[in-house]
N, C-alpha and C positions, 0 to 999 in steps of 0.2 A: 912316894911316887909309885905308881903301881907298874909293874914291871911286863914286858912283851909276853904274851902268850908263846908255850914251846912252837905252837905252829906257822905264831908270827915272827918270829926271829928265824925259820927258815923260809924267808919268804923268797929270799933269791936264789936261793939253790935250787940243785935236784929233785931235792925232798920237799922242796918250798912249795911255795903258789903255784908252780908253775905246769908242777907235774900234776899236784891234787888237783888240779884245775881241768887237766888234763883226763885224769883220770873219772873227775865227776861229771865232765862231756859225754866221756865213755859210759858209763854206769844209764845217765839219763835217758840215750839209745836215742835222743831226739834229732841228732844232724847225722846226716848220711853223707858219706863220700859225692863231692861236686855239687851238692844243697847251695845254690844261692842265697846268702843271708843279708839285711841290711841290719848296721848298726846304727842305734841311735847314738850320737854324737856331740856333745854338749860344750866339750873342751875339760872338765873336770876331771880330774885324777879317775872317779870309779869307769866312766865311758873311757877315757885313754886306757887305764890299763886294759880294759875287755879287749879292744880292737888290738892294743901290743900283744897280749896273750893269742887272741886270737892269729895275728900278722907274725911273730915273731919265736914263742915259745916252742920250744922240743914236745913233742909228738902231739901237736896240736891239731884241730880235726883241720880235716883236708875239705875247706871249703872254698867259693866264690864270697871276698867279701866287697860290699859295700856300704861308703860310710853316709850318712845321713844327718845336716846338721840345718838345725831352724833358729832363724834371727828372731826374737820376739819384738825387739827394738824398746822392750820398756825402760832399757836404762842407758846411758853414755856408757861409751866405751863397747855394746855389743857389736856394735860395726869390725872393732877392731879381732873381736872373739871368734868373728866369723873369718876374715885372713889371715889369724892366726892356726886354724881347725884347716884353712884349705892350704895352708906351708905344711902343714903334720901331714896330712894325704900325700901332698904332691913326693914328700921324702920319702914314708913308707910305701909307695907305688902303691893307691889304694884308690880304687874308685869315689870320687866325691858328687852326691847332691846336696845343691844347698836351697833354703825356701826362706821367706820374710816375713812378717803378718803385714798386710798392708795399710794395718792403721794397730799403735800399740793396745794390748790388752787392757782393758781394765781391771783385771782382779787377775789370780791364780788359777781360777778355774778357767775363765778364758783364755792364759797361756796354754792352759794344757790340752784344754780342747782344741786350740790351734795347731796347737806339736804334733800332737796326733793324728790328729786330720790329715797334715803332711806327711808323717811317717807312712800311715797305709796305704794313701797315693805313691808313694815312693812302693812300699812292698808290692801293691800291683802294679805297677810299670815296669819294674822290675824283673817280675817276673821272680819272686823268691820265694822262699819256703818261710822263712823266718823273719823277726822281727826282733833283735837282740838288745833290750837295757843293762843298761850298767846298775841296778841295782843289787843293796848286798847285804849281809845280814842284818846289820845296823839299823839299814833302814825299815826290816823286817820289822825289830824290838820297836820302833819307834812309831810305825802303824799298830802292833798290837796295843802298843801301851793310849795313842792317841786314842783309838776304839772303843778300850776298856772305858776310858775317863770319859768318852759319850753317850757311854751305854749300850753297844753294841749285843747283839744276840751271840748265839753259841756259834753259830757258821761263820761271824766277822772273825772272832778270835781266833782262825786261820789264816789272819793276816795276806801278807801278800802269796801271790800262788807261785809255782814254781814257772809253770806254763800256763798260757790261756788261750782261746779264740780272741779273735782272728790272728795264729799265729803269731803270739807274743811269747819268746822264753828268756828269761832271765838266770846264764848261767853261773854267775857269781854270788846269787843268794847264798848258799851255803859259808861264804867269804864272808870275815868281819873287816870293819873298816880300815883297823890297826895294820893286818897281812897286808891289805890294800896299798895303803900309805906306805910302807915299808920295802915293797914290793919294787911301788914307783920310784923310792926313793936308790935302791940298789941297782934299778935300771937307767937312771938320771933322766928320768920324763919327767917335764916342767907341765903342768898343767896350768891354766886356765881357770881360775877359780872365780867364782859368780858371787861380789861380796854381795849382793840382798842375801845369801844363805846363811850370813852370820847376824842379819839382822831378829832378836828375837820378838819383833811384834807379831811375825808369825807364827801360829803353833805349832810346828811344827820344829821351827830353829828353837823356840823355846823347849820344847823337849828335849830337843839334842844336846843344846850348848847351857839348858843350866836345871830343869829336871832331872835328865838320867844322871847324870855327872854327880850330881848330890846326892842322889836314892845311891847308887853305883858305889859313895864314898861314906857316907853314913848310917843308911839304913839296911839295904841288901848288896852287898858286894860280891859281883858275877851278875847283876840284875837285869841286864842286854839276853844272856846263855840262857836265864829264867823264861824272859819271855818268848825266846825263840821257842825254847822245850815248848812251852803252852802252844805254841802257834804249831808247831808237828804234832803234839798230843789232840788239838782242838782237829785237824784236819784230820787225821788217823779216825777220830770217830765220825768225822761227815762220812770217812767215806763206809767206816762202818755200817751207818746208818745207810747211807745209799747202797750197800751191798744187801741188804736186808728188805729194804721197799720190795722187790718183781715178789717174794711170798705173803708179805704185809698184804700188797693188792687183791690177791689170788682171797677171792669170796665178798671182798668188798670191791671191786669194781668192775664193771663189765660195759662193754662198746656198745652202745646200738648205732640206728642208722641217723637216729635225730640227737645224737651227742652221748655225754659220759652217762653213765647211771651208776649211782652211791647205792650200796644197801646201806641202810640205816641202821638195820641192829646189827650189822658185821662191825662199821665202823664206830659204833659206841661199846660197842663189849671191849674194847680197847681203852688202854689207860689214856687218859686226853692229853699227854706229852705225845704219845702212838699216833694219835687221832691228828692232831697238830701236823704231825710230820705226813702223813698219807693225803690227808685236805690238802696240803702246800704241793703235794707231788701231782695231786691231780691238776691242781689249777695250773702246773708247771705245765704241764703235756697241752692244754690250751693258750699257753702261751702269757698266765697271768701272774705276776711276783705279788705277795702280801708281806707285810714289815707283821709284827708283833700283835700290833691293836686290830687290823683287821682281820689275820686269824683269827683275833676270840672273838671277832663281831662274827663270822662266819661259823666257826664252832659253838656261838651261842643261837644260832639259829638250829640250826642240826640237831640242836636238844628239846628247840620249845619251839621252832617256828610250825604254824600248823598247817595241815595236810590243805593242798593248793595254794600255797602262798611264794612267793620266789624272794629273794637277795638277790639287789642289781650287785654286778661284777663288772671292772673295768674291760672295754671294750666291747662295750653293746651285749655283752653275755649277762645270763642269770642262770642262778642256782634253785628250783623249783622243788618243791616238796612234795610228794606222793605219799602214799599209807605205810611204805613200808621203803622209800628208797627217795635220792635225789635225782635230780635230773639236771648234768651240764647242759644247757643249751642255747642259744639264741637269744635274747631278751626282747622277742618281736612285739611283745604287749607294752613295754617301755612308752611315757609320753617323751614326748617331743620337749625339748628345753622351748621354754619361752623367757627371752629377756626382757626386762623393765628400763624402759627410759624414762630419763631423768628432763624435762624439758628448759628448765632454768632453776633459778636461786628460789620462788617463789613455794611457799608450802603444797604438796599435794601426798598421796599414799596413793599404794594399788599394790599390785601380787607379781611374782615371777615364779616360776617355776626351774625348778633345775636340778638333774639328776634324778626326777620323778618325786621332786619334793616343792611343797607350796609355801612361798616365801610370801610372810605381809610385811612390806618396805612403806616407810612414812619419811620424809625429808621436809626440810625448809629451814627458816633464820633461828629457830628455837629447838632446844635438844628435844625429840621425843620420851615420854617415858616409857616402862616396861621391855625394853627392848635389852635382847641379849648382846648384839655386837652394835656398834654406834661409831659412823666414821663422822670425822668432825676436822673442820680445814676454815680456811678464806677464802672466800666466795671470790674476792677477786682476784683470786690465781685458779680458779676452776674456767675448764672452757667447758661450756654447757653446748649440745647436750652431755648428761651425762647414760652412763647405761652398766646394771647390773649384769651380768651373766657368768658364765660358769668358767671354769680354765682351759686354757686352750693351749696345747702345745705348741711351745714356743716363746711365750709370753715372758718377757723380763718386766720389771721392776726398776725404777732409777731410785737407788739408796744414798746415802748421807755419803757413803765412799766408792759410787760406782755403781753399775748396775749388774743385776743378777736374776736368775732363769727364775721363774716363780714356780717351776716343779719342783726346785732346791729349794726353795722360802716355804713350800710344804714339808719336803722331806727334812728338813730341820726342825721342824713345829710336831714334827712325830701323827702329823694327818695319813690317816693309814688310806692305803689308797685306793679302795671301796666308798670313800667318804669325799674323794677328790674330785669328782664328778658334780656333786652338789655345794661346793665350796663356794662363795659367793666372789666375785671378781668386781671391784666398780673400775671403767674406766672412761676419761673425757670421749668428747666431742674428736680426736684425732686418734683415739684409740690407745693412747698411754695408758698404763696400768695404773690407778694412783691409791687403789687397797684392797688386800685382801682380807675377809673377813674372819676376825679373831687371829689372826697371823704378824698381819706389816702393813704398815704404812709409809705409800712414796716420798720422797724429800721434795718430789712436783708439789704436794699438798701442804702448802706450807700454812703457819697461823701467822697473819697479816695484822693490820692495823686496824681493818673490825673486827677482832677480837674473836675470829672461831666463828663465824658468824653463819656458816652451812653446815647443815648437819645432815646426817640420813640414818635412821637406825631400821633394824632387822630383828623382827619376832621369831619366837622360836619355829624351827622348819615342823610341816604337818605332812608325812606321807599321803600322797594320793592314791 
């Protein structure tokens, strides 16, 4: 049995949690004397000890706290989680807001999108400086390691931040879970434990309660300490990196009045790892993020696209090529998306347009051939009309276990998002989403008892 870390076995003393905890508030410099913070509130051991540490512990910062607790309602018993979080307030004399979702989540993402939503209602009304979670190292190891196994780039494997806008800091990161629990245990705080966490259909629980535990016991042993290192070493060089960009720029970019302007042989005399990082800073400063694939769809332009020609960029912006330079600007010459409707079950073809690309669509009771993406359902669970068009923020998906944001059903699919814009969306006659193309298909579109009997397939896109 593996035995307490030296700094978890003081986890109740002087020397313990209490003070390092103490100490590394101090160090952080992020709370100021009389800082109104809200805590987020959960009822579980890492949120309790924060707000005791924060309520309770010797030379702990001199703040205003308030605590912050959200009912999701997705399971029995959270009714009760919530009277029990508002008896812990009422004893530690701690201010309490509490919030509900008014109808249960469907997935994970929707709790957390709700939590949060709540939380920074709560920080602005408030009136606070901060926004304090209970996370802690553990859960660090366990996003780097989740990341790693999706593929993440070099900036994810900085795992969770220490701080973030709007106002989020997380002063227990540096704490492993073990101080934690030991901590709680020497101070006799009963938490509140939320059993969906030990359930592992999640990935998340399966990481914790039976990936690390195995890698931890027979393959690398410290493997939690490993991965934090990597998560301090991976962030040590973003910022490296970000401390290096203001002279990387210096010859390759300059302001004008009608947007950014690239030199083009500054920024190719650069190694294309260089090139990579200075292309993503500038689209930064316009307010554009690119995943992977559409850096090098953008950096392969920059090489061979030829002089007057542009790359559309998300948000009506393009990147225009000149003899010797690019041009951030505007994408005023852009077409107009044109949707295609679909008017019944019956065969017909014609074109859409979208994202400045020319779609040839064919449908009816027979598969078309030649066609790269091919959606294919029961005509009689389709409400006609039907209509082609592009993705619209906001837009979810009704899947087999719930419904989910079809920006997510892209950023899953690794659609880099220069490419999102032209991404085919079909949905009915009430505007349900029921495919996207080459991605997902809705659980609305079901195959019935004529047998797939509608079809609609999509030729390959031809820039216009």
């Amino acid at each position: 049995m593996r035995r307490p870390s030296p700094e978890a076995r003081g986890g109740g003393g002087e020397v313990g949690l209490a003070l390092r905890f103490a100490r590394q508030v101090e160090r952080h410099a992020l709370l100021a004397p009389g800082d109104r913070v809200v805590v987020a509130l959960s009822g579980g051991v890492d949120s309790l000890t924060l707000l005791h540490l924060l309520r309770f512990a010797p030379h702990r910062p001199e703040v205003e706290l308030v605590a912050a607790h959200f009912d999701h309602g997705m399971r029995a018993g959270s009714g009760e989680d919530a009277l029990w979080v508002r008896g812990v307030c009422r004893a530690w004399a701690v201010p309490l807001r509490e919030g509900r979702a008014e109808s249960p989540p469907r997935s994970e993402e929707e709790a957390r999108e709700g939590r949060y939503a709540f939380l920074f209602r709560v920080l602005a009304e408030e009136g606070a400086r901060w926004l304090l979670t209970g996370h802690q190292a553990d859960d660090q190891a366990e996003t780097v390691l989740f990341r790693i196994l999706r593929g993440t780039g070099l900036g994810g494997l900085g795992g969770i931040p220490l701080h973030r806008p709007p106002g989020i800091y997380r002063p227990l990161l540096p704490f492993s879970r073990e101080e934690i629990l030991l901590y709680a245990k020497d101070r006799r705080l009963r938490p509140r434990e939320d059993p969906s966490n030990l359930d592992t259909r999640f990935p998340r629980n399966f990481l914790r309660h039976r990936v690390l535990p195995e890698v931890d016991e027979s393959v690398a042993p410290g493997a939690r300490a490993a991965l934090r290192r990597l998560a301090r070493l991976a962030r040590e060089n973003e910022e490296g990196w970000r401390s290096l960009l203001p002279s990387l720029l210096e010859g390759v970019l300059e302001e004008k009045d009608d947007g950014l302007l690239v030199v083009r042989s500054a920024l190719l005399a650069y190694h294309p790892a260089v090139q990579a990082r200075i292309l993503r800073e500038v689209l930064r400063r316009r307010g554009i993020g690119l995943q992977e694939a559409g850096t090098r769809a953008v950096m392969e332009f920059t090489r061979t696209g030829a002089s007057g020609r542009s790359f559309p960029l998300p948000g009506g912006v393009g990147l225009r090529r000149g003899f010797d330079h690019f041009l951030l600007e505007e994408a005023l010459e852009a077409e107009a998306d044109h949707p295609l409707d679909v008017p019944d079950r019956g065969p017909g073809e014609g074109e859409a347009m979208l994202g400045g690309w020319g779609l040839g669509v064919e449908w009816g009771p027979k598969a078309p051939e030649g066609y790269r993406d091919l959606f294919s359902a029961s005509s009689g669970d389709l409400e006609f009309p039907l209509r082609l068009r592009g993705w619209r923020p906001g837009d979810r998906m009704v899947l087999g276990y719930g419904t989910k944001k079809v920006k997510k059903l892209l950023a899953e699919a690794r659609i880099p998002a220069v490419e999102r814009p032209r991404t085919p969306v079909l949905c009915d006659a009430r505007g349900r989403v029921l495919w996207v193309a080459g991605v997902a298909t809705s659980a609305l579109a079901r195959c019935g008892e004529d047998q797939r009997s509608f079809f609609l397939g999509i030729r390959d896109a031809l820039q216009r």
